[in-house]
Every structure is written in structure tokens, then in C-alpha cells.
N, C-alpha and C positions, 0 to 999 in steps of 0.2 A: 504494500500500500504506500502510496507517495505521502510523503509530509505533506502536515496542514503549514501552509502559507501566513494565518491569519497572522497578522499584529502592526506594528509600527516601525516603521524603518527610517532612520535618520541619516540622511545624506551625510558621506566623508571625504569623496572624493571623484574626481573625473579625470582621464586622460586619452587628450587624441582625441576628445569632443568638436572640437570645432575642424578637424579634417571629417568626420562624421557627418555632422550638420551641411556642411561644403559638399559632400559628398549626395546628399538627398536633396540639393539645391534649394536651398534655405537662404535665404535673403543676408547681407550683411547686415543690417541691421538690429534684424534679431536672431542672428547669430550671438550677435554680442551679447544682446541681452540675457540669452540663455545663458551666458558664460558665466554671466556673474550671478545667478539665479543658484539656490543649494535645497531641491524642491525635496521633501520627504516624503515617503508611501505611507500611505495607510491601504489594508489589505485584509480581505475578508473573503475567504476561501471556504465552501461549503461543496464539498466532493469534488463533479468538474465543474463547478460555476466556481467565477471568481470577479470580485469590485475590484480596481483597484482607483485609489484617489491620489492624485498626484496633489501635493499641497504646496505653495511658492510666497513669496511677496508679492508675485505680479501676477498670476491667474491659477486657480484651482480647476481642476483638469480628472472627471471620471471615465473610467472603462470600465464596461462591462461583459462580460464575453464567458462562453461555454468551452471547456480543453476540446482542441479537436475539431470543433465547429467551426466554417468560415464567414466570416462577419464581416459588414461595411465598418469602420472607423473611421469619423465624422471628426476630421482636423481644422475643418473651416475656422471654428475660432482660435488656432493654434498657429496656422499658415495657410488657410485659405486650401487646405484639400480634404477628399474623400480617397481612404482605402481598402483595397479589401486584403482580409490580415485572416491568417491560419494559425492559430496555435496549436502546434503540434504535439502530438502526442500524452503521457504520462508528465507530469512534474513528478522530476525525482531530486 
């Protein structure tokens, strides 16, 4: 059985973030802004469904999604896009 996920996560560190970002063609702009952003999770894992809440200074940010299932992700208020995103598999 895969670990439960549930709890709170406190941002430590990032690197190689902003060739990332550059890389998903992310505006400079808020490239930058992300940069200095340290958002923490909050996570709430119940079998395969999972929330996760992205928390920031500058925008709070939920997902919701089934393991395995493929789902639109709706970035519009993040950078202005729609994707559709697979989470794959077991968490293990």
C-alpha cells in the first residue's frame, strides 16, 4: 500500500527552477516572481484522490485530481493555460 501523503509541507529549497520555468515558456516576468515566491503544500490524500493546495504571498493555487486518471489543469490564473496532466501510477 503506498503512503498516505496527507499533511503540510514547508518549502526549503529550489534549484535549476528558472531553466524549468524557461523551459515551459513562462514569461520573464513571472519567472521572476516565482523565484522569489517559497509556496508551501498543504495535502490531503484519501486512497487515489488527492487536494493539493499550493499556498504563496502572491496566489493560492488548488488541485484536485484522481492517481491514474487524466484530467484538464486549468493554469489560466497561473499563466494563462489549460493542460491535460496524467498522474501516473501508484505513489510510492
Amino acid at each position: 500500500m503506498p503512503p498516505n501523503l496527507t499533511g503540510y509541507y514547508r518549502f526549503v529549497s529550489q534549484k535549476n527552477l528558472e531553466d524549468y520555468l524557461q523551459a515551459l515558456n513562462i514569461n520573464v516576468a513571472l519567472r521572476k516572481i516565482v523565484l522569489l515566491l517559497k509556496p508551501d503544500k498543504e495535502i490531503d490524500h484519501q486512497g487515489d484522490r488527492l487536494i493539493v493546495k499550493t499556498l504563496s504571498t502572491f496566489r493560492n493555487y488548488v488541485m484536485e485530481f484522481e492517481v491514474g486518471v487524466e484530467f484538464e489543469e486549468d493554469l489560466r490564473m497561473v499563466d494563462g493555460r489549460k493542460c491535460q496532466v496524467l498522474s501516473l501510477g501508484a505513489i510510492s
